[in-house]
C-alpha positions in Angstrom: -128.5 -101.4 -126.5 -128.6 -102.5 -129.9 -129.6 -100.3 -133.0 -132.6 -101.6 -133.8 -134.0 -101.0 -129.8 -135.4 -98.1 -130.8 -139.1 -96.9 -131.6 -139.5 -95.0 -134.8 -142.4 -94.5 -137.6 -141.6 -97.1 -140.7 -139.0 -99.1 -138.9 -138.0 -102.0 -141.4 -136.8 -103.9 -138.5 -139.1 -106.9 -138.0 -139.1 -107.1 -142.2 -135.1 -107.3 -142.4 -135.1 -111.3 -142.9 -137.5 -110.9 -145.7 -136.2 -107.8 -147.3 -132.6 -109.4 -147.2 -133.3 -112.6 -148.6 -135.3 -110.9 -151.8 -132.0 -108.0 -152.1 -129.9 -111.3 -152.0 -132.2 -113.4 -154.5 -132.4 -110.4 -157.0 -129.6 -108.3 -157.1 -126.5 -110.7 -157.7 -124.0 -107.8 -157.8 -124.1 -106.2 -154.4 -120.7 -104.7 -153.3 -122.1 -101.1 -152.6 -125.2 -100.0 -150.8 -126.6 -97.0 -150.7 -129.3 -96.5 -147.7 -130.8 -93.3 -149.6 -133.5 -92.0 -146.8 -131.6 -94.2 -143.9 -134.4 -93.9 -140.6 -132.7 -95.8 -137.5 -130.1 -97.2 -139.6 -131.0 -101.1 -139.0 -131.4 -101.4 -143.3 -127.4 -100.2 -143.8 -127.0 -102.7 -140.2 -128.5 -106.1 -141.5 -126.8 -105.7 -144.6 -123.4 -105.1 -144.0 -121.8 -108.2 -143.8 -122.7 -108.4 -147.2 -121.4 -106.1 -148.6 -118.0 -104.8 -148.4 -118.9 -100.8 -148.5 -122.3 -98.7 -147.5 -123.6 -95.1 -147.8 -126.6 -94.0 -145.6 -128.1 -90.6 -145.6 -130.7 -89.4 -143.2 -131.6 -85.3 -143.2 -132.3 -85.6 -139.2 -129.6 -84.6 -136.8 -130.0 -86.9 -134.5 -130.2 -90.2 -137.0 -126.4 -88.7 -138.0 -125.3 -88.6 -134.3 -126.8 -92.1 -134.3 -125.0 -93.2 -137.4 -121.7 -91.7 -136.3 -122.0 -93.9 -133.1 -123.2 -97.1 -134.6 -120.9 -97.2 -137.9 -117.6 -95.1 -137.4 -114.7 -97.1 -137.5 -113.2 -94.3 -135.2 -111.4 -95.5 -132.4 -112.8 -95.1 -128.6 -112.2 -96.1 -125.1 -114.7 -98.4 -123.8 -113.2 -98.0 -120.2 -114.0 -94.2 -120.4 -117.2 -94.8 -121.3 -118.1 -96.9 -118.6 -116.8 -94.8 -116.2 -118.9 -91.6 -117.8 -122.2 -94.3 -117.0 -120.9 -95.0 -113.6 -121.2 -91.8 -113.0 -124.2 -90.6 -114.2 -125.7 -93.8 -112.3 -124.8 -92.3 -108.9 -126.5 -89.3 -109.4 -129.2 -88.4 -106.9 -131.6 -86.6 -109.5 -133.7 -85.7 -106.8 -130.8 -83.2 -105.9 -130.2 -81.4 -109.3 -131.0 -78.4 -110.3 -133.5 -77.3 -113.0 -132.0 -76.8 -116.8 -133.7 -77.1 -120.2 -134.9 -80.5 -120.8 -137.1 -80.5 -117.5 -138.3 -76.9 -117.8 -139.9 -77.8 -121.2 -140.8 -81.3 -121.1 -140.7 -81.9 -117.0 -144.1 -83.7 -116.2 -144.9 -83.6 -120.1 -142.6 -86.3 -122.5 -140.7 -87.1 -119.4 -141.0 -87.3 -115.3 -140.0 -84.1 -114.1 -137.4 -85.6 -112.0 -135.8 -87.7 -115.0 -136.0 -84.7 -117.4 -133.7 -82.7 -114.9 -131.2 -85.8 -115.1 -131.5 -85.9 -118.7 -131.1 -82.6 -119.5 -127.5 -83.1 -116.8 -126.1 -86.1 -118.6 -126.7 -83.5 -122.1 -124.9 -80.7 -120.6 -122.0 -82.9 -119.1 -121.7 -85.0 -122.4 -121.4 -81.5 -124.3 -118.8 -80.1 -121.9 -116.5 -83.0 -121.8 -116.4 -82.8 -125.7 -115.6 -79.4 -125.7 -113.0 -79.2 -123.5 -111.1 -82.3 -125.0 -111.9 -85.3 -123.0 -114.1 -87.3 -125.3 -113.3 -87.6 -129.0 -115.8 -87.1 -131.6 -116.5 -91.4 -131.9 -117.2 -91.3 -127.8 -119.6 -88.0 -128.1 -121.4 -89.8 -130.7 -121.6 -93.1 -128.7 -122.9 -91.4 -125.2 -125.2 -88.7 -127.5 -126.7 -91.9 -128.9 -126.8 -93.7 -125.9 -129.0 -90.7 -124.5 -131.2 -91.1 -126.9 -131.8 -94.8 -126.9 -131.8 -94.1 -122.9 -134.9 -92.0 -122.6 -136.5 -93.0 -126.1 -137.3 -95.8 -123.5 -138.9 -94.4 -121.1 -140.4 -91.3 -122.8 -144.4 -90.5 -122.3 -145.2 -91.2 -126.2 -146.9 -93.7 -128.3 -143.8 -93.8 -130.2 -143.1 -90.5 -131.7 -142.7 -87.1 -130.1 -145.9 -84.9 -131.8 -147.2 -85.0 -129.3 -147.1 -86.2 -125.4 -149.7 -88.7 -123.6 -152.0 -86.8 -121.7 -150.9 -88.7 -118.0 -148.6 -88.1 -115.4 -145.2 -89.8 -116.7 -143.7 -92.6 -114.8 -140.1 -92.3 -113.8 -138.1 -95.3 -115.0 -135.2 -93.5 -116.8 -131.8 -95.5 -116.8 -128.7 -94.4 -118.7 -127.8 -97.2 -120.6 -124.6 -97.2 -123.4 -125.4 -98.7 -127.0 -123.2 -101.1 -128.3 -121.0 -99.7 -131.7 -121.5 -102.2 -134.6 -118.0 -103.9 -135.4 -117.6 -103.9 -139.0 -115.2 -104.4 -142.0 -117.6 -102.5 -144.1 -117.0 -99.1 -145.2 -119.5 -97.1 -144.3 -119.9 -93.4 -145.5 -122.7 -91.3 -143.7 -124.3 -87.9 -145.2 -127.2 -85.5 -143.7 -128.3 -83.7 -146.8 -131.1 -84.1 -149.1 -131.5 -86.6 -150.8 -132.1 -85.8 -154.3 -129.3 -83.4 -154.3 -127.1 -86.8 -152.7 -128.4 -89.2 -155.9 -126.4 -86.6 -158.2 -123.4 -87.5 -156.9 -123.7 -91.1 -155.4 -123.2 -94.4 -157.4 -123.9 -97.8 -156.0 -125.1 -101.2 -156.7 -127.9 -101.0 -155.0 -130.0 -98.0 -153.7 -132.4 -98.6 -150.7 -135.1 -96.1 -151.7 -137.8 -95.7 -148.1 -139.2 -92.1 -148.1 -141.5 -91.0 -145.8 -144.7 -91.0 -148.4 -147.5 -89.6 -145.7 -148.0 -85.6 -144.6 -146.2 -87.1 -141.3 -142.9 -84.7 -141.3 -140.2 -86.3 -139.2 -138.3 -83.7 -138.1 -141.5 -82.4 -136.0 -142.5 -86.5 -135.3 -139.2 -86.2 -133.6 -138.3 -82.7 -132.5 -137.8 -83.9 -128.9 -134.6 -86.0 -129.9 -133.6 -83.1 -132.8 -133.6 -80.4 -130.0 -131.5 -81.8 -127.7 -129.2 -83.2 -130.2 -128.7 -79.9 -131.6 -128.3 -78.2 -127.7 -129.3 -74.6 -129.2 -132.1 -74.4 -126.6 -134.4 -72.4 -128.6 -137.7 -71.5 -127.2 -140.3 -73.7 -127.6 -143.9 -72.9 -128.5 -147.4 -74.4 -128.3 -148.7 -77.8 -126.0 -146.0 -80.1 -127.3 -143.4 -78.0 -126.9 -141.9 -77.6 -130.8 -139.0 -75.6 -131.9 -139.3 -73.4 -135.1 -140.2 -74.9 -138.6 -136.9 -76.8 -139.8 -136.4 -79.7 -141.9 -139.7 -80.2 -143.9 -139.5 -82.6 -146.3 -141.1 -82.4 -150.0 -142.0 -86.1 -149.6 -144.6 -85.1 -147.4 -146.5 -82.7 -149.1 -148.9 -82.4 -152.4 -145.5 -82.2 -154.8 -144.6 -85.7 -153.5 -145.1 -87.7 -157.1 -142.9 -85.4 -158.6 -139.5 -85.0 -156.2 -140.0 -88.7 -156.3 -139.6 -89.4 -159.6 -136.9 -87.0 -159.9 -135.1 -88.7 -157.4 -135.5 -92.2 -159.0 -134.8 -91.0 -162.4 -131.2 -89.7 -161.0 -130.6 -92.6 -159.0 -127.3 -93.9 -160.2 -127.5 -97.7 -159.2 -128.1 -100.9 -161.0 -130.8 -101.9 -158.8 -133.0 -99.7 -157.2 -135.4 -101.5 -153.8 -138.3 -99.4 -153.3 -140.3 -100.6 -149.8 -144.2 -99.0 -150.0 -147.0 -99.6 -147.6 -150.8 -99.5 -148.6 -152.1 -96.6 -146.7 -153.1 -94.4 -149.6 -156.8 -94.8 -148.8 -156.3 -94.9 -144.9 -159.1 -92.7 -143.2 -156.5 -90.7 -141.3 -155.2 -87.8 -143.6 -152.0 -88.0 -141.8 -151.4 -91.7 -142.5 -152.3 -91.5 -146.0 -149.4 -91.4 -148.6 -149.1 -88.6 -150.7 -147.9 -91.2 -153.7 -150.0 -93.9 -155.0 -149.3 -97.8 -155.9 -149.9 -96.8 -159.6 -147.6 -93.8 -159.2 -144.7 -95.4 -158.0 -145.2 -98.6 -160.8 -145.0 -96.3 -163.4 -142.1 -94.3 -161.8 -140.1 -97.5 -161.5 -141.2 -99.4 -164.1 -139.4 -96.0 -166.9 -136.1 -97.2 -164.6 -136.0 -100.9 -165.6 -137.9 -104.3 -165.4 -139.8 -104.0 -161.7 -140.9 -106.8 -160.1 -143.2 -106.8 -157.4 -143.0 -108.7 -153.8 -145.7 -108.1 -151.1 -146.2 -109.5 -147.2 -148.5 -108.4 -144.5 -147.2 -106.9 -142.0 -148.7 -104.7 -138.9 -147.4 -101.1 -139.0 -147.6 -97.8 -137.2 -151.4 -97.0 -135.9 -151.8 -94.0 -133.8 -155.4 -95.5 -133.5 -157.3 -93.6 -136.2 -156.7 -96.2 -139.0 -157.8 -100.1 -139.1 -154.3 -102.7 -139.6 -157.0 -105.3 -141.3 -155.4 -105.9 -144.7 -152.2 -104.0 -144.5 -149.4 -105.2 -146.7 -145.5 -104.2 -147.4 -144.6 -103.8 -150.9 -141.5 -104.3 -152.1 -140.1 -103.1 -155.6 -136.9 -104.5 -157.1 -136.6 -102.6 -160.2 -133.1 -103.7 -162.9 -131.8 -100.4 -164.1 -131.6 -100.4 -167.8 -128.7 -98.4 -169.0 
């Protein structure tokens, strides 16, 4: 699996040819990137073999596990992880016993009978790390490939608030990713980002936060949790772990972490991406910052200029697509 064959809220994915080709057109000096809110990674992915060093920040657990796997230059043995999936494949899950995974989301985000495997391929993958026989590059790589693995098959419309209301089907297969080969130094960081911005220069900064009241780290708690392996209980229907995580860029203070985080960023160009949801009908979809808000906010950085395309987005079915548009700000820093 590749690192874009994953589902996740805002992926920039499908827009990567376009948002490439406007970097490439408008920022002529582009030796260091800086991926300041990273998602899946596949922003700091398309644009590596462009530039000759990247930084990529995420605050989520599992997006670092994901980044370790993809973008570590660490060594690791191919052969040993193929034999780890050979193994794993034999497995009669009809055989194992009970564990975490499917006494919490058994017959809820997963089959019951997949849940149990998935919550055996956690606890071996954790117990071959800790008693020496994988290395921290091959964790990462089969923590990631579990990931990708039942991200797949998982009884969502895309995101884990919540489960759909149906008896899952069981199609889980164990299935490695495949580690991006790169000359590219690549620096990861799990911390937040206006704190990061302090201390980070670059050419560019890729600037994507979140913008809606939809807070990642409970959109994907089901992928956090068993990243982490604390097992803590769980609470209510969809089976959440205690508050953690919950970002500014959410909430009614939005305008103003933003423009702090803009007016630290230490780049000569700064790429803002934006959607036009700020009038959606869902409360949830619609962004705490406005179109005017982030003009202004960019245009006190530098000359902006403006690029939009339409483009189909994230609808958990309470919002019309008709009209929906990607934005994309390029601003020159003035210094």
């Amino acid at each position: 699996m590749k690192i874009n064959n994953r589902r996740y809220t805002g992926n920039k994915y499908k827009l990567m040819t376009w948002i490439k080709n406007l970097i490439l057109a408008n920022c002529p000096q582009h030796e260091i990137f800086f991926d300041v809110f990273g998602g899946t990674g596949v922003v700091t992915a398309e644009m590596l073999d462009v530039m000759s060093s990247a930084i990529i920040n995420d605050f989520l657990y599992s997006n670092e596990v994901c980044y370790k796997a993809f973008f570590s230059r660490a060594e690791y043995n191919q052969q040993k992880l193929q034999q780890f999936t050979d193994k794993i494949t034999a497995i009669d899950k009809f055989s194992l016993s009970d564990n975490y995974v499917s006494l919490n989301y058994g017959d809820k985000y997963f089959d019951y009978n997949d849940a149990k495997l998935i919550g055996y391929i956690r606890e071996e993958i954790q117990n071959a790390y800790n008693f020496g026989a994988l290395n921290e590059k091959e964790f990462n790589i089969l923590l990631a490939s579990l990931l990708y693995s039942f991200d797949r098959c998982a009884n969502t419309v895309g995101h884990y608030d919540a489960y759909i209301k149906k008896q899952p089907t069981s199609d889980f297969q164990f299935e490695l990713i495949e580690p991006i080969q790169t000359n590219a130094n690549v620096k990861i960081y799990r911390t937040d980002s206006n704190k990061l911005v302090r201390k980070i220069s670059a050419d560019i900064a890729f600037v994507d936060p979140p913008y809606n009241s939809r807070q990642y780290s409970r959109f994907y708690h089901v992928m956090e949790n068993i990243v982490k392996w604390n097992k803590p209980t769980l609470t209510g229907t969809a089976m959440k772990p205690p508050l953690e995580n919950m970002s500014d860029y959410c909430k009614v203070n939005a305008p103003i972490v933003f423009e702090d985080l803009i007016n630290h960023l230490q780049a000569r160009y700064i790429v803002c991406t934006y959607n036009n949801t700020y009038d959606s009908k869902s409360s949830s979809s619609r962004n705490k910052i406005t179109l005017e808000q982030i003009k202004k906010i960019l245009d006190n950085r530098g000359k902006t200029k403006i690029f939009e395309k339409m483009h189909s987005r994230f609808n958990a079915g309470k919002t019309d697509n008709v009209n929906h548009k990607e934005i994309l700000f390029i601003t020159e820093v003035r210094f």
